[in-house]
N, C-alpha and C positions, 0 to 999 in steps of 0.2 A: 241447553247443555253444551257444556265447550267440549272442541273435538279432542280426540286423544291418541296420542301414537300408540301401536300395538307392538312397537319395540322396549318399551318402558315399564313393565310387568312390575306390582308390587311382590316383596318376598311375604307372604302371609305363613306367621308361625300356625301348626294346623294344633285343631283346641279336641280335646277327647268327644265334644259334640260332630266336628266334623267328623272323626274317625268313626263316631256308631253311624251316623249317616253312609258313608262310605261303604261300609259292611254289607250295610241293610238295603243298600243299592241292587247287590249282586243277586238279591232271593227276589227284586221286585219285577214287576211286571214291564213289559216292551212298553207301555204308554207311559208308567210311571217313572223308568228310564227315558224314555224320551222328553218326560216333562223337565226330570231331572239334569238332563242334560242342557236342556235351553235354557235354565233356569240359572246354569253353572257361567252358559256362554253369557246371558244377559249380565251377573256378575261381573265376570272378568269386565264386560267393556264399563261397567260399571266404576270398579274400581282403579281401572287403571289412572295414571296421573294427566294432568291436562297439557297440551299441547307446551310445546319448547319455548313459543313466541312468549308464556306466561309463566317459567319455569327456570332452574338452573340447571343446565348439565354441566358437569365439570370437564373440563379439555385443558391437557388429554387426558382421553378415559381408558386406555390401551394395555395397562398394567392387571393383572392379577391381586396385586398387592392395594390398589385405589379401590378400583372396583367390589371389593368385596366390603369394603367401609361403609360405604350405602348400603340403605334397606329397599332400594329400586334401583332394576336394573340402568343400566347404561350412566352409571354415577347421575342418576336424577335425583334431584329435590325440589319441593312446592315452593312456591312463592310465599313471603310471610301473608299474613291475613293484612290487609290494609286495613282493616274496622278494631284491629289490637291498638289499644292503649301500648304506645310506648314503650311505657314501663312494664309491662308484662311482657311485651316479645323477648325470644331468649337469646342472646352474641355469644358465640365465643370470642374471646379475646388472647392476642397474643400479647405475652406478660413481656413487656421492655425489649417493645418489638424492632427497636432501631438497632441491640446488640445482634440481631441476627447479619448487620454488615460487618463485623469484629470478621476475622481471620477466623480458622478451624484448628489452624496449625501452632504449635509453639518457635517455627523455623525462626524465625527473627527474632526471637528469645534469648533463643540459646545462640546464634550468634551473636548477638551483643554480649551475652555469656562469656563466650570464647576470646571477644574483641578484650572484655573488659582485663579475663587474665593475660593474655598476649602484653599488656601495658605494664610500663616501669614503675614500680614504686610513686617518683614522684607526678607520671603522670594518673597515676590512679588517682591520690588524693587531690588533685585537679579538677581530676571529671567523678569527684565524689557525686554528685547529680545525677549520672549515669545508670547508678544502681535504683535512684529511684525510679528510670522509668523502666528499666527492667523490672523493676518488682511490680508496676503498672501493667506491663504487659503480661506478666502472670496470672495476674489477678482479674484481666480483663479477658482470659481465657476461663479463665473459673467461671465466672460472672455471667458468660454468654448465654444468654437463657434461650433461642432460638434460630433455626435456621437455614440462612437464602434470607433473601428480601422480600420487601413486603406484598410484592406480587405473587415469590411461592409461596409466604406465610396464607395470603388470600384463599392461593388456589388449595392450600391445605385446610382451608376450613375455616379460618377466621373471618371473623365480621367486625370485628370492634381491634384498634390498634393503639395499646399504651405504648405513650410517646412520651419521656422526660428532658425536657427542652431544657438546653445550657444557650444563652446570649453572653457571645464576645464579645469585646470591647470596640471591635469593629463592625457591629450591627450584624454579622453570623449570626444565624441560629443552626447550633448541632445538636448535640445529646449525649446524656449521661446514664449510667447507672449504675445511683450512688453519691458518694464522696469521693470515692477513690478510681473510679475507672469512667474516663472518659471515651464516648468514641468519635476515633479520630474527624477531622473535617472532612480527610483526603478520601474518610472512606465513604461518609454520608453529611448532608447538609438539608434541614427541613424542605428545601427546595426541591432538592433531588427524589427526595421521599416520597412527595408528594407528587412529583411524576410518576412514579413505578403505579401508588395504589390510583391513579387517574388512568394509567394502564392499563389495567386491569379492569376498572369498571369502565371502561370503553367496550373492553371485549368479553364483559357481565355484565349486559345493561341494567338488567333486573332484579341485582342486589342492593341492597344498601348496606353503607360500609359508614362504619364512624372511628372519628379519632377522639380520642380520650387524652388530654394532657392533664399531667399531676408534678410537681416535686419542682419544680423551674428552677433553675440556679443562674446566678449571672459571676463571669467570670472574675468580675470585681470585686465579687461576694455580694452583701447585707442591699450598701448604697447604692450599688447597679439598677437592684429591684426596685427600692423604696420609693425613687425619685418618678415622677409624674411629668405627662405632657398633655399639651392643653391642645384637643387638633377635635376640628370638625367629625360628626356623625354622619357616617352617608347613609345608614340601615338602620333602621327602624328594630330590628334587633338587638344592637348594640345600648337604646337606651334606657331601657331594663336597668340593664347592668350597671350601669358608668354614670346615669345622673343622681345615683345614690350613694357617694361616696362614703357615707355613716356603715351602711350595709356591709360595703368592702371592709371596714376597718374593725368592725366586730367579727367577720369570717377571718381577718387575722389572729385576731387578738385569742381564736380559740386554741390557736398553736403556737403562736411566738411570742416572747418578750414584749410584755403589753406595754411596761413603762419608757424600753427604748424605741418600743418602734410608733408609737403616737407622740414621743416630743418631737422624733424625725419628720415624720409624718406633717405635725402642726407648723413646724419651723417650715416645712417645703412647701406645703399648701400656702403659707401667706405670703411668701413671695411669688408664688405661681399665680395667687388672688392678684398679686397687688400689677403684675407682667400682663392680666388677663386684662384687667380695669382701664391699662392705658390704653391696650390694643384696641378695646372694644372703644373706646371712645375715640379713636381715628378712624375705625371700619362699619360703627354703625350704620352709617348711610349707603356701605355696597353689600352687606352681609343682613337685612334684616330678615330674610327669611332661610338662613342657615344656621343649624342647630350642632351646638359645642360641647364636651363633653370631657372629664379629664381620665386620662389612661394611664396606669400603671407602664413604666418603662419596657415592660417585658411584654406587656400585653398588644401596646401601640407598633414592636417589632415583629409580634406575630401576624397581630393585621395585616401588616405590610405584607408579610410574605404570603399570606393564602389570598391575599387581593392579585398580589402577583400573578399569583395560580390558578387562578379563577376556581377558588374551593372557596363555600360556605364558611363560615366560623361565627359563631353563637354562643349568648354567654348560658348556664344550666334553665335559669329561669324560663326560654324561651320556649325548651322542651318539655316540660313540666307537666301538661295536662295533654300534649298532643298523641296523636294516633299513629300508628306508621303511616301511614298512609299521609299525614299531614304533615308528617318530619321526610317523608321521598318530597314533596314538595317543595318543603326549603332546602334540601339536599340535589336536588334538580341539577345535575353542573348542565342541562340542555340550556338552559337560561342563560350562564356566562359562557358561552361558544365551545363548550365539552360534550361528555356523554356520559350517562350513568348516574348513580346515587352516592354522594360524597359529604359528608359535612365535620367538621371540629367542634370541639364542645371544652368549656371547662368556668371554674368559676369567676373568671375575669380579675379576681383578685390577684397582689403579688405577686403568688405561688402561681397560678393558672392551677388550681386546686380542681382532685378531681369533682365528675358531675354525679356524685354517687357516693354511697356507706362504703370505706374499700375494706370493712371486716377484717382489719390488722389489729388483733388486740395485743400488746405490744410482753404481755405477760403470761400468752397462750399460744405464741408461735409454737407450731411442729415442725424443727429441724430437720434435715435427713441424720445429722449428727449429733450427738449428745452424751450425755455422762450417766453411765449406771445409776440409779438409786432404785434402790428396792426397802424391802422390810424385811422380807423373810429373814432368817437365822442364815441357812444357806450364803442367800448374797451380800449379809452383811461381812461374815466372814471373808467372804471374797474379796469384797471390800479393803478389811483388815489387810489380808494376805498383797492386795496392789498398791497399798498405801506401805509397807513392808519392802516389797520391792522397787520401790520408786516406780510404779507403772500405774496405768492407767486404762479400767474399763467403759467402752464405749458400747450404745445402741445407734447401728447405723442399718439406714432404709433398706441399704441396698445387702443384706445380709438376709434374703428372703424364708430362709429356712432355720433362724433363730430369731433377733430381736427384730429386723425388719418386720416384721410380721406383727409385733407389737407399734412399729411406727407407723402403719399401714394405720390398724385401726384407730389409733390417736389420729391423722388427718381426716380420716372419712368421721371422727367421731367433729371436728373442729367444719370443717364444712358443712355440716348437717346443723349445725349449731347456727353458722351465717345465714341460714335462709328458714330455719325451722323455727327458733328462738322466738319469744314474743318481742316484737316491734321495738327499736328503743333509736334515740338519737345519739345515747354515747358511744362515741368515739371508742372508749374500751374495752364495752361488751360486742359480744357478737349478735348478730341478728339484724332481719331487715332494718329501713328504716320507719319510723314512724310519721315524717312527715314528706310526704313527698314531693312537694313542690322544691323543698329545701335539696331533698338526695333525687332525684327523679330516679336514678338506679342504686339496683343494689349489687354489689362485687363477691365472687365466691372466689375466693383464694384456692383454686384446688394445685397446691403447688410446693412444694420444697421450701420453707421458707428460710431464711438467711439470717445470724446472726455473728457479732466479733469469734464466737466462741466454734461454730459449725463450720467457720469458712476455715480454722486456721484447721482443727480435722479433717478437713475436705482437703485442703492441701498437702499436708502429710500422706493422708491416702492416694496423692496423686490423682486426684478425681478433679470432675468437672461437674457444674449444674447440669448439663448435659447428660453425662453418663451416670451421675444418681437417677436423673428422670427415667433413662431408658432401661437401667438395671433392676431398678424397682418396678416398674414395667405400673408406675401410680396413673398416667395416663386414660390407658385401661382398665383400672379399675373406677375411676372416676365413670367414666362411661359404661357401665356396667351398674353404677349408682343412679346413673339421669333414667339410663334405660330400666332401672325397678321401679322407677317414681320413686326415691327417698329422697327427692328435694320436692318444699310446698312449692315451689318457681325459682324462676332460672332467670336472672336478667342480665347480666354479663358472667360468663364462665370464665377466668381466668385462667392460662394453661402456659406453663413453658414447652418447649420441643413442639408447637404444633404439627411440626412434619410428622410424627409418630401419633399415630389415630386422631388427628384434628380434625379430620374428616367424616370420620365414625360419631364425635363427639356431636360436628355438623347434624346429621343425617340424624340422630337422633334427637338431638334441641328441635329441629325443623318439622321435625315430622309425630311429635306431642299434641293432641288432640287439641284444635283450638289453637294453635300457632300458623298454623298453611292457611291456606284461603280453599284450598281441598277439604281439607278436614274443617274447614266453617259449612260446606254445603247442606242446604236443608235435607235434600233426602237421607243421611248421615249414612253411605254404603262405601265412604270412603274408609278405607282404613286408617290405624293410625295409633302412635303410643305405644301397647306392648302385643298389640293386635300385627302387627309385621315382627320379622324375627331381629336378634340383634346380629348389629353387624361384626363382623370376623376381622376381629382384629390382628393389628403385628406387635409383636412382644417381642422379639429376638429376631437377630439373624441368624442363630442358627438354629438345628435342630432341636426339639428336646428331645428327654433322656429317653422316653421310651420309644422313639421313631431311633433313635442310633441304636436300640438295645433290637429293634424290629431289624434294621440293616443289617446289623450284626450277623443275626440267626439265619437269615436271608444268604448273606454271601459266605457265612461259615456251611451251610448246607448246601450251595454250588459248589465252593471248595472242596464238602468231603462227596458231592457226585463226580466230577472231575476226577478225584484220586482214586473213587471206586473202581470208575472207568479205564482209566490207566492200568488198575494191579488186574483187572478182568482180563485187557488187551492184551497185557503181559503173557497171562497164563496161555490163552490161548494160542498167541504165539508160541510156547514152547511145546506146549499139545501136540501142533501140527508138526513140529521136527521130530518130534519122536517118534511120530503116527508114519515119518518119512524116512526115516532111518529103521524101523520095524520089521521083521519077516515072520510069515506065518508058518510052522511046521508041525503036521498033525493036529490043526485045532491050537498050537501053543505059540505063542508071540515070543520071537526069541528075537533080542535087541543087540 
């Protein structure tokens, strides 16, 4: 039995069985109280979680607002099961986790704002330019889906980090999210990145953290990506991937221009054949036991930089059938002179496509914005009457006490769909996938999603991804879904705003029966699933209405004890001067 701290107490939601026990305690006998009792002690030690050496506690754990996020005290959670299938263990993931280095602020905005009316006519239409990256910068405030880095996205909860890599033309690698909103170099560069979450799992030895890259863009566009390099294999992982270049070109061909991008394709390949042919026949006799492999431009740049890093990076096939336990192995950074569980994943193709179904059906997004349609008589009229007035009615998330309440359940109905659905590999439909060595995961989108039509709403409302996430308070309700059981499994959660109950969401993925290496123990006394209570989440900063309306009643009844007190003092004040200006004659008080 591993030992166990007695600081780390599970919260145990109590079930109407403990409660008649509880009762029927107090009528029973001193022996059967005392059996009772040691029975409660052997319990507790029973239940409690296992030693820190094999555990996460999150640091720091010093807040009110952390600490109630867990379902065990002192921000603890179990280790995963290392005997889990991969594919079953459950991540949260932080969604387009490199916008959490964007600014918070719009200050540089609106100064260049300010700059650009300050200028003369002819030098506006000069730096015509100017306004596009102003409108860049707008839009990359909108955009920012999380944030702090990815060291407090970590310590907020995540385990899995969507990364969309942009390569310069200078062999950089930064990141995008989008078309339209780039983030800056100056503010982050994959290199950088990947120190913070190395960071971090220095000082987490016993998590394991993954990167998910999806969407890759090269600054060049199309031809950046397309073009190929013929460079030596040093891992045995890599050739999965790369010595089947058929494989690659049908995983494109499921998203892009089939006819342009295989005559590129074929034109590059036979000169890269014909560049390989001569080489190989000058270097035969110093290279015969080194093994070549050709790489996609974007992918041969990635290499480079997590070899830099001494991070893992693996193409999806690798992982396929493994265990956690046997992906902490290739995740190892002890191996390359680090610490902790660290590895990259994606499909080695063009794109670095992700390793997983990402459940975007592209005709059943839930907006947080949208445009009325109804049927009734009522809203059609409405209708009538906005089309009348040149105006326009919307359904937005964060209107919680009309139509948001309606958007609510459209997402929770669209998530339940990605994991609940029967099995399929299209692309369009929702639901796991069917083949899983193809997807090794599967993606729940529990998130705001984004299109031409809700960003330009969202902007009008002056709003941010940001503040629809925290206004609709959808975070928590997600989490309030994990912790019912209304998903069949969880294998990456997708989440914007981690910092707002990413933690919560943590604590309850981790602590689903059969996820911990606790909750695997034979004697099954550990707790676990909805057998502990849910955690206490934050919704607002500030109060609600009926703690202000409790304030309220609270200091308005101080106030009128106060004034009572005052008009009491008064009187008796004047009591006494009259009592002292008074004379008694014959029994009669004459003033």
């Amino acid at each position: 039995m591993t030992l166990r701290p007695s600081n780390a107490e599970p919260r145990r939601r109590p079930t109407p069985r403990n409660r008649r026990q509880l009762s029927s305690s107090a009528a029973a006998s001193p022996g059967q109280l005392a059996t009772t009792l040691s029975t409660i002690l052997l319990l507790l030690q029973t239940i409690a979680p296992p030693s820190a050496v094999s555990a996460y506690h999150r640091a720091p754990c010093t807040t009110t607002s952390i600490r109630r996020q867990f379902q065990y005290s002192e921000c603890y959670a179990p280790s995963l099961n290392p005997d889990l299938f991969l594919r079953e263990a459950s991540f949260v993931m932080a969604h387009d986790a490199a916008t959490g280095y964007l600014p918070l602020s719009t200050k540089d905005s609106n100064e260049a704002l300010a700059n650009h009316a300050a200028m003369s006519q002819q030098e506006a239409y000069s730096s015509s330019n100017s306004w596009k990256a102003i409108s860049k910068d707008f839009l990359a405030l909108y955009g920012k889906t999380q944030v702090g880095t990815v060291y407090d996205q970590l310590n907020h909860g995540a385990r899995a980090l969507d990364l969309r890599p942009k390569l310069y033309t200078n062999g950089t690698i930064g990141f995008h999210h989008g078309s339209l909103i780039d983030i800056p170099l100056s503010s982050i560069t994959l290199g950088n990145l990947l120190e913070d979450a190395k960071q971090w799992c220095k000082d987490n030895p016993k998590e394991l953290v993954i990167i998910f890259h999806s969407k890759m863009v090269h600054e060049a566009g199309y031809n950046g990506l397309a073009s190929q390099v013929y460079m030596e294999t040093t891992d045995d992982g890599y050739d999965a991937a790369n010595n089947n270049n058929d494989a690659n070109q049908d995983l494109d061909d499921m998203f892009y221009d089939d006819a342009l991008q295989q005559n590129y394709y074929n034109d590059d390949q036979a000169n890269q054949d014909d560049n390989v042919n001569n080489d190989n026949s000058n270097n035969d006799d110093n290279d015969q036991s080194a093994s070549y492999s050709y790489y996609y431009n974007g992918i041969a740049a990635l290499r480079g930089v997590y070899e830099n890093h001494g991070v893992p990076y693996y193409p999806c096939e690798k992982l396929g059938n493994l265990t956690v336990g046997e992906a902490m192995d290739l995740a190892d950074l002890t191996k390359l002179g680090g610490k902790g569980y660290l590895l990259a994943v994606d499909r080695h193709d063009m794109y670095a496509s992700l390793c997983g179904k990402a459940n975007r059906a592209q005709y059943s997004l839930v907006t947080c914005y949208s445009s009325h349609y109804a049927t009734n008589d009522n809203n059609v009229q409405a209708q009538q009457h906005n089309a009348e007035s040149n105006s326009q009615s919307y359904m937005q998330c964060t209107d919680r006490k009309g139509t948001g309440q309606a958007k609510l359940n459209a997402l929770r109905s669209y998530v339940k769909a990605s994991t609940n659905n029967e099995p399929t590999d299209n692309s369009n439909e929702l639901g796991p996938p069917a083949d899983y060595l193809t997807y090794p995961f599967n993606q729940i989108q529990g998130f705001w999603q984004v299109d031409a039509s809700s960003v330009q709403v969202g902007l009008m409302h002056e709003s941010t991804l940001l503040d629809d996430n925290r206004v609709s308070q959808v975070n928590a309700e997600m989490v309030r879904m994990a912790y019912n059981n209304e998903f069949d499994s969880v294998s990456i959660f997708s989440m914007d705003n981690v910092a707002l109950n990413g933690n919560a969401m943590f604590s309850v993925l981790r602590n689903q029966c059969d996820q911990s290496a606790i909750s695997n123990d034979d004697d099954g006394l550990h707790a676990c699933g909805q057998q502990l209570v849910m955690p206490q989440m934050n919704v607002s900063t500030t109060l609600p209405i009926f703690w202000n309306v409790v304030l309220f009643v609270i200091y308005g009844a101080l106030a009128a004890m106060v004034l009572v007190m005052l008009v009491q003092a008064f009187r008796m004040r004047n009591k006494e001067l009259r009592d002292q200006n008074s004379l008694i004659c014959s029994g009669s008080i004459i003033t």
